[in-house]
C-alpha positions as CSV (number, residue, x, y, z in Angstrom):
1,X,-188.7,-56.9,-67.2
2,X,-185.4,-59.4,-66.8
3,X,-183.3,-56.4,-67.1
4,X,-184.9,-54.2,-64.7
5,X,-185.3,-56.9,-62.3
6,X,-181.3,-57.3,-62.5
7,X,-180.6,-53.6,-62.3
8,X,-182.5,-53.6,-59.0
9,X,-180.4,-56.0,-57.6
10,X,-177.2,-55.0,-58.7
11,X,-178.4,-51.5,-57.2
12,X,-179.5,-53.2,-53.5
13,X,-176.1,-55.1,-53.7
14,X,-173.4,-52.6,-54.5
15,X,-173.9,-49.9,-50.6
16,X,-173.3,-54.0,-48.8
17,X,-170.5,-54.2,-51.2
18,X,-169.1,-51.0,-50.5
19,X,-169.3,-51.4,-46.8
20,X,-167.3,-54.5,-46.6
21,X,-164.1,-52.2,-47.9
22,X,-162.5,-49.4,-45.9
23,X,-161.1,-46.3,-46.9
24,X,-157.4,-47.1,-45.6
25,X,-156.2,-47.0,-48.7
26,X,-157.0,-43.4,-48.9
27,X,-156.0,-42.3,-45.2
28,X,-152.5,-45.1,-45.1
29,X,-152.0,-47.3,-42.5
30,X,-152.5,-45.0,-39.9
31,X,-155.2,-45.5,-37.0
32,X,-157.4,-42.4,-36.2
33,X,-157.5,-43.4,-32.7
34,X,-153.6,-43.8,-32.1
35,X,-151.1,-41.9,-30.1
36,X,-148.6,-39.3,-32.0
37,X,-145.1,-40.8,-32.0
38,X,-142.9,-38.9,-29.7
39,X,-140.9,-36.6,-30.4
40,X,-137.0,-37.6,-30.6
41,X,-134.9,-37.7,-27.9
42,X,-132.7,-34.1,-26.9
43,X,-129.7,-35.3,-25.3
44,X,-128.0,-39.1,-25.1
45,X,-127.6,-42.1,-23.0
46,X,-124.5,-41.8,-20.6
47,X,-125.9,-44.6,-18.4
48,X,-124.0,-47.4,-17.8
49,X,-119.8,-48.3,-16.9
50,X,-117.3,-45.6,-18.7
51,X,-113.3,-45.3,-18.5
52,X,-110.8,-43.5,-20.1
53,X,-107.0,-42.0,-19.6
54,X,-106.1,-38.3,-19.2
55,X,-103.3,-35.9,-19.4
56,X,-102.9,-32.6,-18.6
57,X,-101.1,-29.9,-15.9
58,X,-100.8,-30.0,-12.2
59,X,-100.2,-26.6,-10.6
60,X,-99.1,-27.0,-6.9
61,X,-99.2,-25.1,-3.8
62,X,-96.8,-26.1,-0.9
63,X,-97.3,-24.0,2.3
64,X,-94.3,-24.3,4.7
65,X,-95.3,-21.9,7.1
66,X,-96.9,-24.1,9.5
67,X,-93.6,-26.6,10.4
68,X,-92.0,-24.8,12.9
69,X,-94.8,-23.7,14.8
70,X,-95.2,-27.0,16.8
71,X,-91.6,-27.4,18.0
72,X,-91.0,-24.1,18.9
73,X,-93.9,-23.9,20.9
74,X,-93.0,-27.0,22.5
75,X,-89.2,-25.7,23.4
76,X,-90.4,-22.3,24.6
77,X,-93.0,-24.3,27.4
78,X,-90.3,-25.9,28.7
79,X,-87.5,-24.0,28.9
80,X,-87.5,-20.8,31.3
81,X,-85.0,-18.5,29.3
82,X,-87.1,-19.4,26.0
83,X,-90.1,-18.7,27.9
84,X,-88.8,-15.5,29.2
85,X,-88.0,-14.4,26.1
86,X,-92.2,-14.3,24.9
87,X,-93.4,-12.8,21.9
88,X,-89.9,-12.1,20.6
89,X,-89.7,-15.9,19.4
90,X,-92.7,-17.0,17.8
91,X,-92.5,-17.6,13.8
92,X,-88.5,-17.4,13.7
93,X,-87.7,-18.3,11.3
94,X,-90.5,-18.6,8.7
95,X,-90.9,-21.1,6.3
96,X,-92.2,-19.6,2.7
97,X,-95.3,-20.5,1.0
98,X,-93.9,-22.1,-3.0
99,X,-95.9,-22.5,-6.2
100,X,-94.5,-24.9,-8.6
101,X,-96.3,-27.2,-11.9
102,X,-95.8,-30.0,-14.1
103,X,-97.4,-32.7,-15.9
104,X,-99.6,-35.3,-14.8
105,X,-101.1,-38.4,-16.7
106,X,-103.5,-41.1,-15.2
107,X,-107.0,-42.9,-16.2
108,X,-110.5,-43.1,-14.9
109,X,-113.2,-45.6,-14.0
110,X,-117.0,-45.0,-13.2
111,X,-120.6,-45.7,-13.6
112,X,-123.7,-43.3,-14.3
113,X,-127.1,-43.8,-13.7
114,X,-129.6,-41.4,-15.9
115,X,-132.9,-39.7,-15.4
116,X,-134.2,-38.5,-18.3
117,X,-131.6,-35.8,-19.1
118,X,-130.3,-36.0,-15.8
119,X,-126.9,-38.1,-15.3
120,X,-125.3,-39.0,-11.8
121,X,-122.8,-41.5,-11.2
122,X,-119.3,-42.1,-9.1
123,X,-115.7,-42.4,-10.6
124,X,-112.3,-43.4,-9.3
125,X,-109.3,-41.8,-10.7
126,X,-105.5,-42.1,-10.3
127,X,-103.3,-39.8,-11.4
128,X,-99.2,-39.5,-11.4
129,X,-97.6,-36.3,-10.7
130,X,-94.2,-35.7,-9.4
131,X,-93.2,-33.1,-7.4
132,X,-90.0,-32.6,-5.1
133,X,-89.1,-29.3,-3.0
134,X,-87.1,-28.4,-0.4
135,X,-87.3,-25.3,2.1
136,X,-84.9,-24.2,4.8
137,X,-83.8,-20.9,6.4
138,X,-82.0,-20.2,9.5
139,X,-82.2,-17.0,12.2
140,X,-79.8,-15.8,14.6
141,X,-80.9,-12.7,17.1
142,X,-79.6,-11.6,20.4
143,X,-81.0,-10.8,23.4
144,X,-80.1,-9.5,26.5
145,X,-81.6,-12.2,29.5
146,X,-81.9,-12.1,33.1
147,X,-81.6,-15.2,34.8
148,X,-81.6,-15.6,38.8
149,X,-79.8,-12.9,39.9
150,X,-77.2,-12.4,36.3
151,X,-77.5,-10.9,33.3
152,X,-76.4,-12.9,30.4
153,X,-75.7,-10.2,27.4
154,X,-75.7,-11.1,24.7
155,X,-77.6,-14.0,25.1
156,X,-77.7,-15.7,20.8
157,X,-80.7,-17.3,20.1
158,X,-80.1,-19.5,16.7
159,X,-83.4,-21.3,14.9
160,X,-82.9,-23.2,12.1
161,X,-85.8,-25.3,10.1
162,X,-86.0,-27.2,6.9
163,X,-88.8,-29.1,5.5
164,X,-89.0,-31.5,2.4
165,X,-91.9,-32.8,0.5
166,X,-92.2,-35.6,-2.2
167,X,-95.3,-36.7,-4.0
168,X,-95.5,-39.3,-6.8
169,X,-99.5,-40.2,-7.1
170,X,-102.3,-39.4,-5.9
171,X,-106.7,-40.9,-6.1
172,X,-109.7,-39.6,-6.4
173,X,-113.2,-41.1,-5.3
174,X,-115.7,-38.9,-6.0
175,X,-119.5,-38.4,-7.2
176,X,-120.4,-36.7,-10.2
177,X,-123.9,-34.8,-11.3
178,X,-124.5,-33.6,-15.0
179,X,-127.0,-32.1,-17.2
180,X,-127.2,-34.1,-20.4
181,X,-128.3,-32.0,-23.9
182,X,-127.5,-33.0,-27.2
183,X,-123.8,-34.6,-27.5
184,X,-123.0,-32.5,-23.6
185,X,-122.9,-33.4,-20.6
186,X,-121.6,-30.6,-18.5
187,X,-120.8,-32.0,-15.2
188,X,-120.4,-31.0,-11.4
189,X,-117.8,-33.3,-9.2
190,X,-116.7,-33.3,-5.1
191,X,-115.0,-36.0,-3.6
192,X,-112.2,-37.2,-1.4
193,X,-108.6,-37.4,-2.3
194,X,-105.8,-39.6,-1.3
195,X,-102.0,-38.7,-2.2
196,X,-99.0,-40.8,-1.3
197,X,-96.6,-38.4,0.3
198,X,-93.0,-38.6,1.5
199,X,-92.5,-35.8,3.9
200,X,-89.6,-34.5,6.4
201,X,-89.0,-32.1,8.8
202,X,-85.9,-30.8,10.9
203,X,-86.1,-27.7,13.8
204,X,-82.8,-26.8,15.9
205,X,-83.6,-24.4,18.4
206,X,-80.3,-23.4,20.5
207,X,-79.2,-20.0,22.4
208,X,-75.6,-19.2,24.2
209,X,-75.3,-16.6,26.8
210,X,-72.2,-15.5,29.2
211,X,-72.5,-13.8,32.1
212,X,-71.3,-10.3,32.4
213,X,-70.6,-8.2,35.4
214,X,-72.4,-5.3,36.5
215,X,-72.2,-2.8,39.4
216,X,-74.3,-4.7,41.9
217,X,-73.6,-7.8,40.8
218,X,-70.1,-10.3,39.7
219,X,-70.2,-13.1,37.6
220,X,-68.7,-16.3,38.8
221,X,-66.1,-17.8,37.2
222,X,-66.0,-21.6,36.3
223,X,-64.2,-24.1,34.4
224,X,-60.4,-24.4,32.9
225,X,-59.6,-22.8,31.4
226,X,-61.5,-20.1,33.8
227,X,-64.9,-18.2,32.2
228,X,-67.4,-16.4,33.3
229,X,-70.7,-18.4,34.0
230,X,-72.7,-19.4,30.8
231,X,-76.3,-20.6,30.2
232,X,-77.1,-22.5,26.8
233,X,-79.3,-25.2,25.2
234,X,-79.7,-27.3,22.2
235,X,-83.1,-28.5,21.2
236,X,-83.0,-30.5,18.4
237,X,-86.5,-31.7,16.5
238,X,-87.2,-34.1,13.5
239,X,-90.1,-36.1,11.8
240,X,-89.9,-38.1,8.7
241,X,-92.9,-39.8,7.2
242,X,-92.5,-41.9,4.1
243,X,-94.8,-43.8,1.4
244,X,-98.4,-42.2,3.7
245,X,-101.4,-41.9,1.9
246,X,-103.2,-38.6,3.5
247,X,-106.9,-37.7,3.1
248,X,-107.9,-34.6,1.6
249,X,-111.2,-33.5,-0.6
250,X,-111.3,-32.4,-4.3
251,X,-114.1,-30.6,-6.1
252,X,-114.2,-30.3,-10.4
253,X,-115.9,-28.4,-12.7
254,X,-115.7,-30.4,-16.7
255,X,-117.8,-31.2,-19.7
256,X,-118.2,-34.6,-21.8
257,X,-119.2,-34.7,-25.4
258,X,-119.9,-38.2,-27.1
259,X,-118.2,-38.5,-30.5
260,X,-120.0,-41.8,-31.3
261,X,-122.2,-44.3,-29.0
262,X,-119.0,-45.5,-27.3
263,X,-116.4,-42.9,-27.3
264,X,-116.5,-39.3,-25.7
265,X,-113.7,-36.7,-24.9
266,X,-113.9,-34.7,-21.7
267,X,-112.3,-31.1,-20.6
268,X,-112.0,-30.6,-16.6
269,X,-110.6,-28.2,-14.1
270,X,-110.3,-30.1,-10.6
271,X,-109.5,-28.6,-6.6
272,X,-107.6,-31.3,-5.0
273,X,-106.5,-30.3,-1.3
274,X,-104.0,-33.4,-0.6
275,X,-103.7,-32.9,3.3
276,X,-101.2,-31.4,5.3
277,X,-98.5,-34.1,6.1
278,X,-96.2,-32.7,9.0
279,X,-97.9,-29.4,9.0
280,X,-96.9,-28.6,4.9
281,X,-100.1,-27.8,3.6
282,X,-100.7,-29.3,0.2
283,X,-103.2,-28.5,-2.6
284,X,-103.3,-28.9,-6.6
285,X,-105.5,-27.6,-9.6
286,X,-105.0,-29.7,-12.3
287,X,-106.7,-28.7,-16.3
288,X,-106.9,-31.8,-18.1
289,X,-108.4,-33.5,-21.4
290,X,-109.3,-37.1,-21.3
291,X,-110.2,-39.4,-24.0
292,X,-113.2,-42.4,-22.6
293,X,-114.9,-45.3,-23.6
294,X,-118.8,-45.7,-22.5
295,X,-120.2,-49.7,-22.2
């Protein structure tokens, strides 16, 4: 009776004994009720400051054709025999349009700001390219001109312009917008850009005529030794602007891919239109590779 008395209460005790132990053994450490972890991450962290230096090529345009529009235009309003003369004056001589390239080399500064895998930011770059290039090209035409009551034949109308243009560096401030997936960041960029220019000009705008008789009319005769009466001006017209910054706009197209946390290398084609200092219109397209440092 002892021993079934015992087995009774061994056999009460052991369902108490086996609530007061879980299965987690079996199942691990994991809680039925918890969230799944997420899943990892698709692209990585470009927030925060970021610098680097670059190299690459400039390819420039130079457009001379606008410098001797505004003194000739000026010369022929005020003087009558220029004026008389109308159409047949306007663009002589013209100035040509010149491509040319080199290197450049600068650094770059900015700050991105991230949501999710979307990356926006600002940068300031500075950049030293040197270019120098001279233009000039002179006309001479004849005309026959009436003026008063005499004819003037041949009357020599001489243009002469030359224009020079010097540029050593040149900033950009602009904002930047980028898709970020896996070690890419593929990029967008538009922005103002400054370029210190040196810059000069020179128009001479000058015409000779003598008198000559005709059968109604007889040209005076004037001076010593004795000629027949002459008609001729010099208009003379120069600018120089040295060490200016001008304004202009720039636009990019690039792509950044991080190496390790802190160091990326980037590929970029950039727009730069660098103003148009004494009517020479100026613009750039520089393809460069940079090497950066993210903080």
């Amino acid at each position: 009776m002892r021993w079934l008395v015992c087995g009774l209460l061994i056999a009460m005790a052991c369902p108490a004994l086996a609530a007061d132990y879980d299965d987690s053994w079996l199942r691990g450490s994991q809680d039925i009720g918890a969230a799944p972890p997420p899943p990892p991450r698709l692209y990585r962290i470009w927030a925060g400051v970021y610098g680097g230096v670059q190299v690459g090529e400039d390819f420039h345009g130079i457009d001379f054709r606008n410098v001797p529009a505004v003194p000739l235009a000026s010369v022929i309003s005020q003087d009558a025999v220029l004026n008389g003369l109308g159409a047949a004056l306007p663009g002589m001589p013209s100035l040509s349009q010149v491509n040319t390239n080199g290197p450049s080399y600068g650094g770059f500064l900015g700050y991105n700001w991230q949501i999710d895998d979307v990356v926006f930011g600002a940068e300031i770059n500075a950049n030293r390219s040197d270019f120098h290039q001279t233009v000039n090209n002179s006309v001479t035409r004849s005309y026959i001109v009436t003026n008063g009551s005499y004819l003037y034949a041949p009357t020599t109308v001489t243009v002469t312009n030359r224009a020079t243009v010097d540029m050593s560096t040149y900033m950009t401030l602009r904002g930047r917008l980028g898709w970020a997936f896996g070690n890419f960041l593929p990029y967008i960029v538009a922005g103002a850009s400054f370029a210190q220019i040196d810059s000069s000009v020179y128009s001479d705008i000058n015409y000779l005529g003598t008198c000559v008789t005709t059968s109604t009319v007889t040209c005076p005769v004037v001076g010593t030794p004795p000629h027949n009466l002459t008609i001729g001006a010099d208009y003379p017209f120069s600018n120089v602007i040295h060490g200016k910054y001008v304004l202009g706009f720039d636009a990019a197209l690039g792509m950044d891919y991080m190496l390790t946390n802190y160091a990326f290398v980037r590929g970029e084609v950039e727009y730069l239109q660098l103003g148009t200092p004494n009517d020479i219109r100026l613009n750039t397209v520089s393809a460069r590779v940079a090497l950066g440092l993210k903080y």
